[in-house]
C-alpha positions in Angstrom: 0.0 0.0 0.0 1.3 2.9 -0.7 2.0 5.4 2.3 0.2 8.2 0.2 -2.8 6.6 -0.4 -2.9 6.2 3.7 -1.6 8.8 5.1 -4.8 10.0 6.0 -6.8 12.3 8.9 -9.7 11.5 9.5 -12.3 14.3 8.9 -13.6 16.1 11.7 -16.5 15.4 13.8 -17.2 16.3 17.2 -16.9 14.2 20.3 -19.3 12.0 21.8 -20.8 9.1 23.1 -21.6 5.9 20.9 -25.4 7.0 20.7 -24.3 9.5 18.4 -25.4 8.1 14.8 -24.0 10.1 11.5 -23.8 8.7 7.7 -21.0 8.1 6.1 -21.4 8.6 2.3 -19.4 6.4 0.2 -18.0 9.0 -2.1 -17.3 11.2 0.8 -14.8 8.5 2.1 -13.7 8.0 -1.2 -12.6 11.3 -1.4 -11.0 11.2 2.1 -9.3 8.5 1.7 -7.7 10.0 -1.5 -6.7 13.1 0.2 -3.2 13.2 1.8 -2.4 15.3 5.2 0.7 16.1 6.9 0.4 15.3 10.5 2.8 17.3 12.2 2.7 18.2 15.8 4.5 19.5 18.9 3.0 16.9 20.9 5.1 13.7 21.4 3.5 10.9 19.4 2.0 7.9 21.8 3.7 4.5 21.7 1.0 2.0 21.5 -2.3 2.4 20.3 -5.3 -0.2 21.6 -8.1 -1.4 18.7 -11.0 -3.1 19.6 -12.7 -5.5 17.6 -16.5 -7.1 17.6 -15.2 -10.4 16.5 -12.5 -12.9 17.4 -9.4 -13.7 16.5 -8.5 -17.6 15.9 -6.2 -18.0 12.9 -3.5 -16.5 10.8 -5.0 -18.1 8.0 -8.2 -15.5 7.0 -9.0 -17.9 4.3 -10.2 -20.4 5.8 -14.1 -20.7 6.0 -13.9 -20.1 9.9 -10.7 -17.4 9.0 -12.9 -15.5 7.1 -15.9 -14.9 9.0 -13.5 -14.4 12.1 -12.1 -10.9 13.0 -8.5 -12.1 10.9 -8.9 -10.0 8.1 -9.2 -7.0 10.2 -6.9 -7.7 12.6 -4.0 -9.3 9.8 -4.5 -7.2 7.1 -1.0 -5.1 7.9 0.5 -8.1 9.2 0.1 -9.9 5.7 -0.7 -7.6 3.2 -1.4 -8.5 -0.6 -1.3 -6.9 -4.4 -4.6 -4.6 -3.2 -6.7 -3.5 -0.4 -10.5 -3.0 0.5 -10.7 1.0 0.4 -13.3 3.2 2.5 -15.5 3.1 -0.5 -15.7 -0.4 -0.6 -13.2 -1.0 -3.6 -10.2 -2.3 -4.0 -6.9 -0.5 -4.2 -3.9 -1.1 -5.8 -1.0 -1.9 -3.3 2.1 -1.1 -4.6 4.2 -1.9 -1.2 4.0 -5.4 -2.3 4.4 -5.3 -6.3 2.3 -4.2 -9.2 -0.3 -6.1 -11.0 -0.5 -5.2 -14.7 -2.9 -7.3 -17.6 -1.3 -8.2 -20.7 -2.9 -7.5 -24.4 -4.2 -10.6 -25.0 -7.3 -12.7 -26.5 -6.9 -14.5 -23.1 -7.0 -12.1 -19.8 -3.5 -12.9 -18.6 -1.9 -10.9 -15.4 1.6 -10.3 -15.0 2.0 -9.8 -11.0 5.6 -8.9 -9.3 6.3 -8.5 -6.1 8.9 -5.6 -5.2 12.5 -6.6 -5.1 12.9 -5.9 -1.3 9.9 -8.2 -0.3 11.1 -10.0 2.5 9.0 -12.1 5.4 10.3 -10.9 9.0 12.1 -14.2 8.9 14.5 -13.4 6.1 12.5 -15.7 3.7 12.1 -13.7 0.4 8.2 -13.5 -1.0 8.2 -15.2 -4.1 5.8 -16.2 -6.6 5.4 -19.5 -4.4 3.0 -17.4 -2.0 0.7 -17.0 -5.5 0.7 -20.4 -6.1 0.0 -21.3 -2.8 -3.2 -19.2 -3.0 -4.6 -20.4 -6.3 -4.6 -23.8 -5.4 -6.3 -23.5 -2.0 -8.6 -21.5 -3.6 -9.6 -23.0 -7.3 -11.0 -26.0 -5.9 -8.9 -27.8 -8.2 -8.1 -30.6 -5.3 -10.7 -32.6 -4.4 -11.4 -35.6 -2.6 -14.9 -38.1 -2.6 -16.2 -40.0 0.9 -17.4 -43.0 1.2 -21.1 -42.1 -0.4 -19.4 -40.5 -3.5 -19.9 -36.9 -2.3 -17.0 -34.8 -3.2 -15.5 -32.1 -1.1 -11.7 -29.4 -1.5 -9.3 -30.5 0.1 -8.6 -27.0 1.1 -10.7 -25.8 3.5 -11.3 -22.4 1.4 -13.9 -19.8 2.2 -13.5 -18.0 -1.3 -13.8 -19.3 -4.5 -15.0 -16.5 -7.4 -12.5 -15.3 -10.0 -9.3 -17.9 -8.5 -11.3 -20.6 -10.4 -11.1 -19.1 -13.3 -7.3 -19.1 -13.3 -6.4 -21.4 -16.0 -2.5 -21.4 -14.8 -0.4 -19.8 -13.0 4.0 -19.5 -14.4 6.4 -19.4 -11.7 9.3 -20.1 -11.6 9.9 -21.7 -7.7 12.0 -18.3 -6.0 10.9 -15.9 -8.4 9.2 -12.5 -7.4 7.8 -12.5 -10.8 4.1 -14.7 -11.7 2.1 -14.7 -14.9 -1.3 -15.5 -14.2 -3.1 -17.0 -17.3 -7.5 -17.3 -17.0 -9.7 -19.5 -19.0 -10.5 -18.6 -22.4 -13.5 -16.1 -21.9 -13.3 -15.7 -18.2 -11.9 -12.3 -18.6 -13.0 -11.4 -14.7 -14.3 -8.3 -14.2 -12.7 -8.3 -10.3 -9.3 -9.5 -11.4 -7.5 -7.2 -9.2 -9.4 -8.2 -6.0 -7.3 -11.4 -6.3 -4.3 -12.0 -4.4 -5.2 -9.3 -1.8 -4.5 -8.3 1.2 -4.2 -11.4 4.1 -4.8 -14.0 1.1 -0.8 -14.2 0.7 0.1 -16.9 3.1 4.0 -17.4 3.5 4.1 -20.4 1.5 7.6 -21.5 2.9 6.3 -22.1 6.2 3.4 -24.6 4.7 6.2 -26.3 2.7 8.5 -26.9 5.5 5.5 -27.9 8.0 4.2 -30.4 5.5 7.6 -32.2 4.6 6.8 -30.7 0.6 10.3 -29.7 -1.1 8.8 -28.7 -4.2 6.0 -26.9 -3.6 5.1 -25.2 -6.9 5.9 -28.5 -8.4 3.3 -30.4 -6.4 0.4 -27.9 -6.4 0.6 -26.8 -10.5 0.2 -30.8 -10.9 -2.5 -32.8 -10.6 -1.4 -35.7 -7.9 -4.6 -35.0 -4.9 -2.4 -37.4 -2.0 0.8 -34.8 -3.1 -1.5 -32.1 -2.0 -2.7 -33.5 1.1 -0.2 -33.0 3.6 0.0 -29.4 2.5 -3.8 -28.5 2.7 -3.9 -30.2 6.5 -1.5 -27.5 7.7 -3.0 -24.9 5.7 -6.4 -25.7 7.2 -5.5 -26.0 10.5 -1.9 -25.3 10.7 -2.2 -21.6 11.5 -4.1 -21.7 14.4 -3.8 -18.5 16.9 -3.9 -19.8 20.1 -3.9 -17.2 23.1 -0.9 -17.8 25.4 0.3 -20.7 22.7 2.1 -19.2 20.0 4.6 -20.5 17.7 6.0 -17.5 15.9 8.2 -19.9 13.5 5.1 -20.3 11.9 4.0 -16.5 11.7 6.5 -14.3 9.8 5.0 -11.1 8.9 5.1 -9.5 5.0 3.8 -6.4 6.3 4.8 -3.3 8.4 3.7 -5.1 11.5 4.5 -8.6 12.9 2.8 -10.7 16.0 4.3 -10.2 19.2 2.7 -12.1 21.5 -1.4 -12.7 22.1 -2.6 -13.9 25.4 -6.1 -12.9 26.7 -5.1 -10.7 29.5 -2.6 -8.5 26.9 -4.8 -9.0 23.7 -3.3 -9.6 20.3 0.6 -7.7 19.9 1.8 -6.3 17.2 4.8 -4.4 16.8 6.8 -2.9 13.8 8.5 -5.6 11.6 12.4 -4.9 11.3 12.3 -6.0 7.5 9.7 -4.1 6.3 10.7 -2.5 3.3 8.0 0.3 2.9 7.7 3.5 5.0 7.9 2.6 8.8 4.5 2.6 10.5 3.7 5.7 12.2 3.6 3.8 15.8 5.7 0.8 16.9 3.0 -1.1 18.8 -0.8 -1.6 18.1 -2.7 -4.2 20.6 -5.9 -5.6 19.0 -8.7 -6.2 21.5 -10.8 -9.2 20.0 -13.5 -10.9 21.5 -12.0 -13.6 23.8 -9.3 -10.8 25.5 -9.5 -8.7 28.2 -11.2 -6.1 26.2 -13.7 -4.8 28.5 -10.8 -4.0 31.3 -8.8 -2.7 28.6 -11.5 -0.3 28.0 -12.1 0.8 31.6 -8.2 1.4 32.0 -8.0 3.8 28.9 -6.1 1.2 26.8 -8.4 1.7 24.0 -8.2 4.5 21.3 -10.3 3.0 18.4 -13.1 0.7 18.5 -14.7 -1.0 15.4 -18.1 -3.1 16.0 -21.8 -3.3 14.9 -23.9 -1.2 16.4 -25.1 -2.5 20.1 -22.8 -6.1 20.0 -20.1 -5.1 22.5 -22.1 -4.2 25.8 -18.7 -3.0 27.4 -18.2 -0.1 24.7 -19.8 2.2 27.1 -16.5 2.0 29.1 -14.9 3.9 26.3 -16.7 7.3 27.5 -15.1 10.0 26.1 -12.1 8.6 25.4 -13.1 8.0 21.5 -15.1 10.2 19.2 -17.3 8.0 17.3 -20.0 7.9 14.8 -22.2 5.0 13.9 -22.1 4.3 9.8 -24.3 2.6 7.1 -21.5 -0.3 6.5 -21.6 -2.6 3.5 -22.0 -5.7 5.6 -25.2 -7.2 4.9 -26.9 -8.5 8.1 -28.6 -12.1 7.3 -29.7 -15.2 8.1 -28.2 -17.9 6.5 -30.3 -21.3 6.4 -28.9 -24.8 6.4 -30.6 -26.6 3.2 -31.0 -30.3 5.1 -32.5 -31.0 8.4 -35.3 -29.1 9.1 -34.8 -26.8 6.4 -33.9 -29.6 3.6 -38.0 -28.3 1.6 -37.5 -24.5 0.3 -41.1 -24.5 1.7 -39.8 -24.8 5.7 -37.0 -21.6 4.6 -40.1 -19.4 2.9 -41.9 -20.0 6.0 -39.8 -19.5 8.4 -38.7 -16.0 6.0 -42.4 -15.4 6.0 -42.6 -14.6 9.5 -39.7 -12.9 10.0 -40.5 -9.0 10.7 -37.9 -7.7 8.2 -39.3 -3.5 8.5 -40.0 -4.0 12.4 -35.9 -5.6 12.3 -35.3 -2.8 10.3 -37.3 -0.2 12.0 -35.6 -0.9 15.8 -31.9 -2.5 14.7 -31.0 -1.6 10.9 -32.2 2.1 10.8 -28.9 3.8 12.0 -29.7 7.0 9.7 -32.1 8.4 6.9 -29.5 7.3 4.0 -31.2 6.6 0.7 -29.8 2.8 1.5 -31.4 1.8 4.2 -34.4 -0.1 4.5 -34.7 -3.6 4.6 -32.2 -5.4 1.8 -33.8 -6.8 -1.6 -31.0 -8.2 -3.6 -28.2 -10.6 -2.2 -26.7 -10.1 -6.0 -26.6 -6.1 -6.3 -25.6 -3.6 -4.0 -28.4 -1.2 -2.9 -26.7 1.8 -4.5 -26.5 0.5 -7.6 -28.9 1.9 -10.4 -30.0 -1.6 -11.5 -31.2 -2.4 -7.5 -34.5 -1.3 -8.0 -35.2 -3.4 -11.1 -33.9 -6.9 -9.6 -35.8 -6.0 -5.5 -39.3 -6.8 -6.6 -39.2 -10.3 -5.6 -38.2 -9.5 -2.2 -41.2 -6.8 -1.2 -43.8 -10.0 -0.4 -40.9 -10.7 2.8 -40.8 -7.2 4.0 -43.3 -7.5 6.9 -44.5 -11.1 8.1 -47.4 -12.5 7.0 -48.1 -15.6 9.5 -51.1 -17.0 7.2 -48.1 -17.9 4.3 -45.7 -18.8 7.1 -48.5 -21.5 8.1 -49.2 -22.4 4.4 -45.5 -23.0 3.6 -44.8 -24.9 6.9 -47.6 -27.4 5.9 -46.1 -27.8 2.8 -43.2 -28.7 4.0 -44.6 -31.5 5.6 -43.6 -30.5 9.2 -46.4 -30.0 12.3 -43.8 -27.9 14.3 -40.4 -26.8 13.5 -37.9 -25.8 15.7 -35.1 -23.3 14.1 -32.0 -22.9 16.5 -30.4 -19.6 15.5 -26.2 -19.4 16.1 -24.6 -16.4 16.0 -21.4 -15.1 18.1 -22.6 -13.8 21.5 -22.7 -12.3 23.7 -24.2 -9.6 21.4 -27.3 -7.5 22.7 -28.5 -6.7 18.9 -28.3 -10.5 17.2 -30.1 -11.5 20.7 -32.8 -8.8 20.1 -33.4 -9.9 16.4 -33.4 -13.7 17.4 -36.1 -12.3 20.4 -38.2 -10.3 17.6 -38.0 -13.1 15.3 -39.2 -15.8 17.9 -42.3 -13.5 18.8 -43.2 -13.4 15.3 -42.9 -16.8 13.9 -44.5 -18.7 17.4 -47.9 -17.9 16.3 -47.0 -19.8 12.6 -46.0 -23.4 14.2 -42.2 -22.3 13.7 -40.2 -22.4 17.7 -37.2 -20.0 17.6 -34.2 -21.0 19.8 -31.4 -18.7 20.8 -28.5 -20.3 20.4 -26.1 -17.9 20.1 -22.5 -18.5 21.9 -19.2 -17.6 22.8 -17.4 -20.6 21.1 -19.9 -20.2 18.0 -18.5 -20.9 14.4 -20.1 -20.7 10.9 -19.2 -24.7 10.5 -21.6 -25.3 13.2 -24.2 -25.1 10.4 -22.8 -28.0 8.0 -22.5 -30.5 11.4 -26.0 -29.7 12.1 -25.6 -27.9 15.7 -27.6 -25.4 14.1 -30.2 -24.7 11.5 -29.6 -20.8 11.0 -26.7 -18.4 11.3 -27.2 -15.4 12.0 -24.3 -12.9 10.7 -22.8 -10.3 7.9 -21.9 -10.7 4.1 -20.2 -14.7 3.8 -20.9 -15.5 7.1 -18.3 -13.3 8.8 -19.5 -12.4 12.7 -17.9 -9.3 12.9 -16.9 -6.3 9.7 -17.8 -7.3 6.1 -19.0 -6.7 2.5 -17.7 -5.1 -0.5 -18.9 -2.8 -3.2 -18.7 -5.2 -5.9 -20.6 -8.0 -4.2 -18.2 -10.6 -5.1 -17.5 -11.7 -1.5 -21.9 -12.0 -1.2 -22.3 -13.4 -4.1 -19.4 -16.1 -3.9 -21.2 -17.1 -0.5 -23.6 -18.9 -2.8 -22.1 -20.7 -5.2 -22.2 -24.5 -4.5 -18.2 -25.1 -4.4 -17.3 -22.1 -2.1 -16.4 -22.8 1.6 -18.3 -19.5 2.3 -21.3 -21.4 1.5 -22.1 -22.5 4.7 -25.6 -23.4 4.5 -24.7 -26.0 1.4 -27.4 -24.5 -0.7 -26.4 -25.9 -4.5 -28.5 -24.7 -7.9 -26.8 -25.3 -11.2 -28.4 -22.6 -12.8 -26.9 -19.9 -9.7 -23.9 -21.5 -10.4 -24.2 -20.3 -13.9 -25.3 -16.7 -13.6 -22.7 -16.3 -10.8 -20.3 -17.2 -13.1 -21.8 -14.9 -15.8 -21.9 -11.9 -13.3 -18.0 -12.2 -12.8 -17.5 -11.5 -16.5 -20.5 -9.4 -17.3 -19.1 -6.1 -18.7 -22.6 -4.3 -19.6 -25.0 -3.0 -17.4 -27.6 -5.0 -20.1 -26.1 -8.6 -19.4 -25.5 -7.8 -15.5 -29.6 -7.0 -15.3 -30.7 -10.1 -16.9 -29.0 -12.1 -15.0 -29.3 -10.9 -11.3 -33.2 -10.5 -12.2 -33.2 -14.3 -12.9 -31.2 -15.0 -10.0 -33.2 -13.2 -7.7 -36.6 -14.5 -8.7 -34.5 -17.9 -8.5 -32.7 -17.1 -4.7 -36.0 -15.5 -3.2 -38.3 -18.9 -4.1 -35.6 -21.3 -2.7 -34.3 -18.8 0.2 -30.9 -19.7 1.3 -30.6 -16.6 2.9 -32.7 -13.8 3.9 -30.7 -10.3 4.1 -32.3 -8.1 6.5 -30.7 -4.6 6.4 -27.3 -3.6 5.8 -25.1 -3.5 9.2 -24.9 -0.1 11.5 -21.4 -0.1 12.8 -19.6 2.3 15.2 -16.5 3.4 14.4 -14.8 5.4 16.6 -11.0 6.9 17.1 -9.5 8.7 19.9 -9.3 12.3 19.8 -6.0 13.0 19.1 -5.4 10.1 16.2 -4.2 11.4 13.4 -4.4 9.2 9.7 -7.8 7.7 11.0 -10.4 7.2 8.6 -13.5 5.4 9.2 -13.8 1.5 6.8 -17.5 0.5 6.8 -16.5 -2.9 5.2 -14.4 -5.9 5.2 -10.9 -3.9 5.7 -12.8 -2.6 9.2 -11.0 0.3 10.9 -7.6 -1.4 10.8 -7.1 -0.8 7.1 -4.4 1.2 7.4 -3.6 1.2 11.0 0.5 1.4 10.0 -0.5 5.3 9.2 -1.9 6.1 12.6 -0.3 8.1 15.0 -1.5 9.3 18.7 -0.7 12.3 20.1 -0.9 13.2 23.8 
């Protein structure tokens, strides 16, 4: 990333308390976030800086399908940074800290990526085109394996799938800093340069030497599955953060900030990474405060300068008091429930009734309605973001599920076949909003033979839904508990296709398949309408979701930060956390 593009201040607003709600525009971040300020001051510069978090913190690897939905890519995404990053407008930025990324001329889309000379990891282990490779395969889903019943499964455990599956090949040469990235004929991806991003690159010398693999590129550009094996086991599970248990042999750092240490009492450490070629970070020491840490004392001691949550989930941000200046923003995290598609929930008919009753305006009216911005409301399109011109063209289908209508709710549940049906909702808790909504929803649907359960929990993970410990989750865009969502979509819309590890609930349609596949290359407004109109109609009959509003967040930053500005999306606050600097 390059230091100009964050080296910003945040723009000013006046202090308060977290009750305080304001709108933050997209293009107005946009433009903040392209505006560079000096921060000079006669005040001496803090050394640490806390940052609290609504989510947890369990893995290096944010790619997993528990890594992604878990507060990694929030916390990581300085610690391991990539080709791009998420800006405040909800697009994706060229990071030239790490290399440039340029297409070729070509009937085929082809990408030449390399990486800058003086890319080291904070081991003294050179990036190299290996790290590409590495991500690819996990995330193509070219490696799979079949169980006893025939039913085929990655052997990666890979939350994303979208435009890496396209990738026809990648050319590296094992040590080089230099990758030529070849797609399939016609899959010239519209979100190319979302690829490779930041906390996808995965130091692929510590998965080699962990799984007893000498030639890694070798092995993962063939086609020999048992090869592969021992190298997706670590890089499912491998990386696992472990408060008071960490091995940093396994963790070196490609980004201006490496793990310290991370025990519950101290929260997660980082500090400033010796080898980092870029511009130093502006403080030596930032302390993450996920859920699962001492957060809550942190807060009461003053060891917290900027918090990043949805609105209402931490109960202990009232500790902060005036010791941040925060707003609560319109984010592009899509609040949902995600339904399992077996179990109780196997007939479409048991997920329309169960969305049938579900209040989506009260939900909207009491939890989802931060401000008056044109975008809120309840959400109609899991395919098209509500800002888009084409939204209101593709929404229709979803009006008949704005308030609940118990007499459909009934009439679908009997159609289902089922007398009764109990729906235990998970979600990470505690969280005072997600328990309200599961407490709302529960009123509603008692009345139309449907029992809702709070089952929310501190040791709650999106898997839970494929082992059947739960029939709904309850969280943001592709399952994630804490920040999420783009403005392209592409991390909502991968969610559903039937090969992705973000698609928790197991739903699988050929046809969605398809027109997610044709959204990816769709370069006219003409083709992207057809298909998202088809898809809708399609997604709101078989419901294996049911967005409910887009996610009020509350961001807030001490007063004295300088280079602060506020990410309503996946990046979260942390974007670009190496540019923040504390004065006294």
């Amino acid at each position: 990333m390059a230091a100009s593009e964050r080296n910003e201040r945040r723009p000013h607003t006046r202090r308060s308390r977290f009750s305080r709600r304001m709108v933050v525009v997209g293009a107005a971040l946009a433009a903040a976030a392209a505006t560079t300020v000096a921060c000079s001051t006669e005040e001496e510069p803090l050394p640490s800086i806390g940052y609290m978090i609504d989510n947890t913190v369990t893995g290096y690897n944010a790619n997993t399908v528990d890594g992604a939905a878990s507060g990694a890519p929030q916390a990581l995404a300085r610690v391991l940074p990539g080709f791009g990053y998420v800006g405040p407008a909800g697009r994706v930025i060229a990071d030239t800290d790490i290399g440039t990324a340029t297409a070729v001329p070509g009937e085929q889309l082809t990408v030449q990526y390399r990486l800058s000379p003086g890319s080291v990891y904070s081991d003294g282990v050179p990036m190299s085109c290996d790290d590409l490779v590495l991500t690819w395969a996990a995330a193509s889903g070219r490696f799979t394996e079949s169980d006893e019943s025939g039913a085929e499964s990655n052997l990666f455990d890979a939350a994303l799938r979208g435009g890496y599956a396209d990738i026809e090949r990648i050319d590296c040469a094992p040590g080089s800093k230099d990758a030529t990235v070849v797609f399939r004929p016609g899959r010239g991806d519209t979100d190319w340069r979302s690829l490779f991003g930041a906390t996808a690159l995965m130091p692929s010398h510590v998965a080699a030497r962990a799984s007893g693999v000498t030639d890694l590129v070798g092995v993962l550009t063939g086609d020999d599955a048992d090869a592969v094996r021992p190298i997706a086991e670590f890089w499912n599970t491998g990386w696992t953060l472990t408060p008071g248990a960490l091995d940093p042999t396994l963790l070196p750092s490609s980004g201006p900030y490496r793990i310290e240490s991370y025990t519950a009492e101290d929260g997660l450490v980082l500090v400033a990474n010796e080898r980092w070629w870029g511009n130093p970070p502006g403080t030596d020491r930032i302390v993450v405060w996920p859920r699962g840490t001492a957060a809550q004392t942190a807060a009461e001691e003053g060891q917290v300068q900027v918090v990043d949550s949805a609105d209402g989930a931490l109960g202990h941000t009232s500790a902060l008091g005036e010791t941040v200046d925060a707003a609560t923003v319109v984010s592009r995290n899509l609040e949902q429930l995600i339904l399992a598609t077996n179990g109780v929930f196997e007939n479409p008919a048991a997920r329309r009734a169960l969305a049938s009753c579900v209040p989506r305006q009260q939900l909207f009216d009491e939890l989802g309605a931060a401000t008056d911005d044109e975008r809120s409301g309840p959400v109609g399109s899991r395919l098209l973001p509500i800002g888009s011109p084409l939204y209101p063209l593709v929404s229709g289908p979803s009006e008949r599920f704005d308030t609940a209508d118990l007499d459909v709710a009934r009439t679908e549940r009997e159609r289902s076949g089922q007398e009764r049906i109990q729906v235990r909702i998970g979600y990470t808790a505690p969280d005072m909003r997600r328990a309200r909504t599961v407490e709302l929803i529960a009123q509603s649907c008692r009345d139309a033979g449907i029992d809702v359960v709070d089952a929310g929990s501190e040791t709650f993970l999106p898997s839970q839904l494929d082992s059947g410990e739960i029939d709904a989750v309850l969280s943001g865009t592709a399952g994630v508990s804490g920040a999420g969502g783009r403005a392209d979509m592409e991390d909502a819309r991968s969610a559903l296709n039937s090969r992705a590890g973000s698609n928790i609930g197991g739903y699988a349609n050929g046809r969605i398949d398809e027109i997610l596949a044709g959204l990816l290359v769709a370069g006219d407004n003409a083709t992207v309408l057809g298909l998202a109109e088809e898809g809708e109609r399609i997604l709101w009959d078989e419901m294996p979701t049911l967005p409910l509003f887009l996610q009020p967040r509350t961001i807030g930053f001490a007063p004295n930060m300088h280079s602060a500005v506020a990410n309503p999306t996946a990046a979260g606050a942390g974007w670009n956390m190496d540019r923040w600097i504390l004065t006294g």
